[in-house]
N, C-alpha and C positions, 0 to 999 in steps of 0.2 A: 690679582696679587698672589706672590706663595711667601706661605708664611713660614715662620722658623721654624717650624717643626719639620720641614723637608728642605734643612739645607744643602744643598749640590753646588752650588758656585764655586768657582774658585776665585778668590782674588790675586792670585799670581800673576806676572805681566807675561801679556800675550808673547806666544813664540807663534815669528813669522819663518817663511818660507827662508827667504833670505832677512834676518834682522840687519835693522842698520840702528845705531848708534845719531843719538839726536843729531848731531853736528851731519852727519851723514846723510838724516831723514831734510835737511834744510838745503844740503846741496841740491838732492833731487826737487824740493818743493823748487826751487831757486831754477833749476834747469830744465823744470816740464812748464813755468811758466816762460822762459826765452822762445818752447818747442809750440808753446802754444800759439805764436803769433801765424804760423805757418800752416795754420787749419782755421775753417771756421768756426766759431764758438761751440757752433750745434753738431759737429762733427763728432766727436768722440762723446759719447754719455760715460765712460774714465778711462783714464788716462793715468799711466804708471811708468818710471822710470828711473834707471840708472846712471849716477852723473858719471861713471868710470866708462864705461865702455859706450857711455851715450846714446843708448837707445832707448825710445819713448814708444810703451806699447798702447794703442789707441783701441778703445769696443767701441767701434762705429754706430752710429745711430744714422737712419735717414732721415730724420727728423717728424715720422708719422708717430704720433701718440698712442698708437692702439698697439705698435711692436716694441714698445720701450724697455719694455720687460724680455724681450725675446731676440737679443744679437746673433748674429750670423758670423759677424764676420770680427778677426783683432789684424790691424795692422801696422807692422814694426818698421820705426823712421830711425836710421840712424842717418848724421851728416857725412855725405860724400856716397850714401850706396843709394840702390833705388830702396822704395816702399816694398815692403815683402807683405803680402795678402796673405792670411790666413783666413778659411773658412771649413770647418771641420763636418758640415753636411747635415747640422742641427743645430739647436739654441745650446749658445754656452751658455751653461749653469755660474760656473767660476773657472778663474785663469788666474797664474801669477808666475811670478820670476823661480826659476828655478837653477844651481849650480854659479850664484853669480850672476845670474841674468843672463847666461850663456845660453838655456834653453828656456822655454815656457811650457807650462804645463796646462792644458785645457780641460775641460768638463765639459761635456757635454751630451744632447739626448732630445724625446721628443717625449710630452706628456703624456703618461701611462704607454711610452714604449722604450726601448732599449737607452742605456745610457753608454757612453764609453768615455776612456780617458786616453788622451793623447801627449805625447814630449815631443816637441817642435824643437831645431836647432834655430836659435835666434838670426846665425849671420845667413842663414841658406833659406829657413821656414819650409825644412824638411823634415816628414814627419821622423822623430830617433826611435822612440817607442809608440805601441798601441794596443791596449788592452779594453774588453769590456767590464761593465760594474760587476762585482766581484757580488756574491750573496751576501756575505759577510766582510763591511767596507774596512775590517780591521785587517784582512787581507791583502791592500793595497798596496804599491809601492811606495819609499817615502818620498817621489816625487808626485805622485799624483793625492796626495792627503791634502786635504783643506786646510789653513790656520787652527780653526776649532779641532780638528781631529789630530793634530799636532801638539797642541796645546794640553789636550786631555790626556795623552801618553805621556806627555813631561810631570803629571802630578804623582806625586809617589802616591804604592796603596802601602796594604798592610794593617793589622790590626793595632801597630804603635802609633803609626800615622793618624788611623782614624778617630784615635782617643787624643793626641793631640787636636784636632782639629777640631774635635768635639770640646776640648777645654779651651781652645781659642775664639771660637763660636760664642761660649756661657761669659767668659770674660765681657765679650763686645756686650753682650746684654744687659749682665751689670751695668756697665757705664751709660747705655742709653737709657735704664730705670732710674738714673741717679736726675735725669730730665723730667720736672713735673711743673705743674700750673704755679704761677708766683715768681717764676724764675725771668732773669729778664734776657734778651739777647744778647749780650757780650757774655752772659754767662757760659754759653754756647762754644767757645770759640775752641774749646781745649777738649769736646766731645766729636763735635758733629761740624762738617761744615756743609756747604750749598752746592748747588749741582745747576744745569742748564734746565731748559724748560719754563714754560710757563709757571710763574709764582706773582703774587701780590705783595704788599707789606703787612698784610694781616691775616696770608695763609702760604708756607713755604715747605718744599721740600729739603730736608737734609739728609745727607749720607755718614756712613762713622767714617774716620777718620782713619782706620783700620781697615776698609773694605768699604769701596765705594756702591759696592751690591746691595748693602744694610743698611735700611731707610728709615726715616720717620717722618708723617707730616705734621707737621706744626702751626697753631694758630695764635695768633697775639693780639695783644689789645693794644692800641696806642698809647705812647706815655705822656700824650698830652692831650687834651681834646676834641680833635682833629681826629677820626678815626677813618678818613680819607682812604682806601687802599691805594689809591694814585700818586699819594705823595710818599719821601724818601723813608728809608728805614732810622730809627731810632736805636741806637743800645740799646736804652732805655726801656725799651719795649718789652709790656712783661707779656709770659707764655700765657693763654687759657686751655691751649689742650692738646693735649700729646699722641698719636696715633699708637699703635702696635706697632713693633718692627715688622719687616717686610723686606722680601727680596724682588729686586727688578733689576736688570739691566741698567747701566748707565748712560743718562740724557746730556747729548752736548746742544751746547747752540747754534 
């Protein structure tokens, strides 16, 4: 667990390579499953794609369990051209859509030896660019940056910054102190709410409301005397104990 006293998170929304816009993210969800019938299941370990210009990029798996961790190869299907192989001569670390999905950008290397980064033209899977890991990966080009390292140059610094964020931090904590033993769970609903993961009805995780990074676990008693954790949640249900805040990563189901 890290506690509040070394907050770094950010709760801003991820900046992707190419963002897409919900309605946008459900075309592609909608159009890698029509691409998916035309592989076999175990074929791609993931699968990425753009519904405009329709290409679906695949990280092959051969289906051996001990390389699962370690792709070789991505290969791009669009309807009506052939299959374009890409294999850049190590494990890709990370790939994604780059210029529109016009080109793709890979990572990759071998443990404890050289890494490099490659730009593939989507229609051809000719390499455009190609560079080694840089010492200093703030050197990088902004196509070969990862999501995380994009993300982290969108967050403004500065010392006005950092004192906002430090009084938008103390605020969330007030309101998760204002959560103590006695309280029942609908009380809840306007501080904190639930996240994915393993929970009972008589020990759960919640995040603020504010920043789903800032956590509390919480335990409760049954508001009737059934204290079953198997059966349903109660309103009713009052708190017995409140954890310390905490930061972690956010759990989906």
């Amino acid at each position: 667990m890290i506690w509040m006293t070394i907050v770094v998170l950010s709760c801003s929304p991820a900046i992707s390579q190419d963002t897409q816009t919900q309605d946008e993210q459900k075309r592609t969800e909608a159009f890698l499953a029509t691409q998916g019938a035309n592989r076999p299941a175990e074929h791609c370990s993931i699968s990425s794609g753009n519904p405009y210009n329709k290409t679906v990029a695949c990280q092959v798996w051969d289906g051996d369990e001990q390389r699962f961790q370690e792709p070789l190869r991505i290969e791009l299907s669009t309807p009506g051209a052939p299959v374009r192989s890409i294999e850049p001569g190590a494990i890709i670390y990370e790939w994604h859509f780059w210029n529109e999905a016009k080109q793709i950008a890979i990572h990759s290397g071998t443990p404890g030896g050289p890494e490099n980064y490659q730009l593939y033209d989507v229609a051809t899977g000719r390499v455009v660019e190609s560079l080694p890991a840089p010492a200093n990966l703030a050197q990088l080009p902004q196509w070969a940056k990862n999501q995380s390292q994009l993300q982290d140059e969108s967050v403004p610094a500065g010392p006005l910054f950092d004192q906002q964020q430090t009084d938008w931090v103390a605020k969330i904590l007030r309101q998760l102190q204002t959560i103590h033993p006695g309280m029942t769970r609908k009380d809840l609903a306007t501080i904190v709410t639930t996240e994915g993961g393993l929970s009972t009805r008589l020990r759960q995780r919640y995040v603020s409301r504010s920043c789903p990074y800032i956590k509390v676990d919480i335990t409760f008693k049954a508001a009737n005397a059934d204290n079953d954790p198997r059966h349903d949640e109660d309103p009713e249900d009052k708190i017995e104990t409140v954890s310390r805040p905490y930061l972690d990563w956010s759990i989906a189901d």
